[in-house]
C-alpha angles and dihedrals in degrees: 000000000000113000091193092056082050092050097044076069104041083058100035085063096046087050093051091051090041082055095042120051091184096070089040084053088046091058095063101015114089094035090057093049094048079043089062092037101049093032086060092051103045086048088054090043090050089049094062095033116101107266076230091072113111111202113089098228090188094059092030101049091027108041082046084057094050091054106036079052087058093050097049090046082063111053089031084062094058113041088044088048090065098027084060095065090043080053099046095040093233081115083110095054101049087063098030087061119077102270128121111228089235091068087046081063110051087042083058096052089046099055094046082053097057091036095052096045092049084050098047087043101060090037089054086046095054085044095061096038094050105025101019075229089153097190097199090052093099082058136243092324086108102061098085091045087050089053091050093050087053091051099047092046087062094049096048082047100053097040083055089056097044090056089052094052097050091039113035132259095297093081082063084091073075102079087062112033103045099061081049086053095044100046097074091058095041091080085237096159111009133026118289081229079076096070121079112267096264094051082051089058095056100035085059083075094051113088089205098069092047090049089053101042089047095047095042083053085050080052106032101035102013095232118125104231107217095188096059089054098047086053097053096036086051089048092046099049084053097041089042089056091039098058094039088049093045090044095046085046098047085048095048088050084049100061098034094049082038092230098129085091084070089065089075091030112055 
């Protein structure tokens, strides 16, 4: 594996955010808008709750934005890093150029990190200045949930990819729809106890729902739930394998049947 080819995009994509400050806007933007909207509402909700409640809905329903916010920047990283070159027809290029796929990949995986850290960051930093919702303050608990988010972010990402490259750039409506689609069943902002039994079943094999439930017990009853985060941590490792194979594999179909070339074409 070549670092230098990694780093090429790691760089390509900073340069293309320095150039554009709309997707330097995008990447703050709309967390910071749900952080306004939803701020405004917990604080509304705390105000006609009973001062004897004892769940902190500031911390609970904003600190769970924060997160779920991290999780969708990266997948959204990955799947639009590689979207940008589809819409810009430079798809050719990328694997015309001297570069494995599995540095793409981790290039990819990289630049969702940093992405998604720059954008956790300034979300965490508008928290605290509007809200003192200070989200390490339970401690160090959430660094494993915040890994496994990461990591699940990636998956969801390449599997998208992979879909869109077997199927055309119409599946491209994917990057966006399924974490809206997943995000109801992922116990984000209420307990997964909340859906009817046979949602519960398939949101089991969400990690989403097991990083959430495990981080809103670090928050609500202050205990660190270690059998949330082996399930996550055992689906992700799978999911995680899975997306980067089916991706690897869609790509592979792609040059040997010559049909990348659809994928500026359709």
């Amino acid at each position: 594996m070549n670092h230098l080819h990694v780093l090429g995009i790691l760089l390509r994509n900073f340069y293309l955010l320095r150039r554009s400050p709309y997707r330097a806007f995008s990447l703050f933007y709309w967390a910071t808008v749900e952080l306004f909207l939803w701020g405004f509402i917990t604080i509304w909700l705390k105000s006609i709750t009973s001062p004897d409640y004892k769940i902190n809905l500031v911390v609970t329903l904003i600190g769970a934005l924060i997160f779920w916010d991290l999780f969708f920047r990266v997948q959204q990283v990955v799947t639009v890093a590689f979207l940008e070159d589809v819409w810009s027809r430079n798809i050719l290029n990328v694997f015309v150029a001297p570069v494995r796929l599995w540095e793409l990949i981790l290039g990819f995986a990289l630049l969702s990190l940093l992405f998604g850290t720059m954008s956790f960051g300034f979300v965490a930093l508008v928290a605290f200045l509007l809200y003192t919702l200070d989200i390490w303050a339970v401690g160090w608990y959430f660094i494993p949930f915040v890994i496994n988010l990461f990591v699940f972010g990636c998956a969801l990402g390449f599997a998208i990819l992979g879909l869109t490259v077997r199927f055309g750039p119409s599946f491209e409506i994917l990057a966006w729809s399924i974490p809206v689609l997943v995000q109801p069943l992922s116990a984000v902002f209420y307990p997964v106890d909340i859906l009817p039994s046979v949602l519960q079943r398939i949101a089991f094999f969400l990690p989403t729902m097991h990083l959430f439930e495990g981080m809103r017990a670090v928050l609500i009853e202050d205990t660190f739930s270690s059998e949330h985060l082996l399930w996550a941590t055992v689906m992700n490792v799978v999911y995680l394998v899975a997306g980067i194979l089916y991706f690897y594999r869609g790509i592979r179909i792609a040059r040997r049947r010559g049909s990348l070339g659809r994928l500026v074409t359709d």
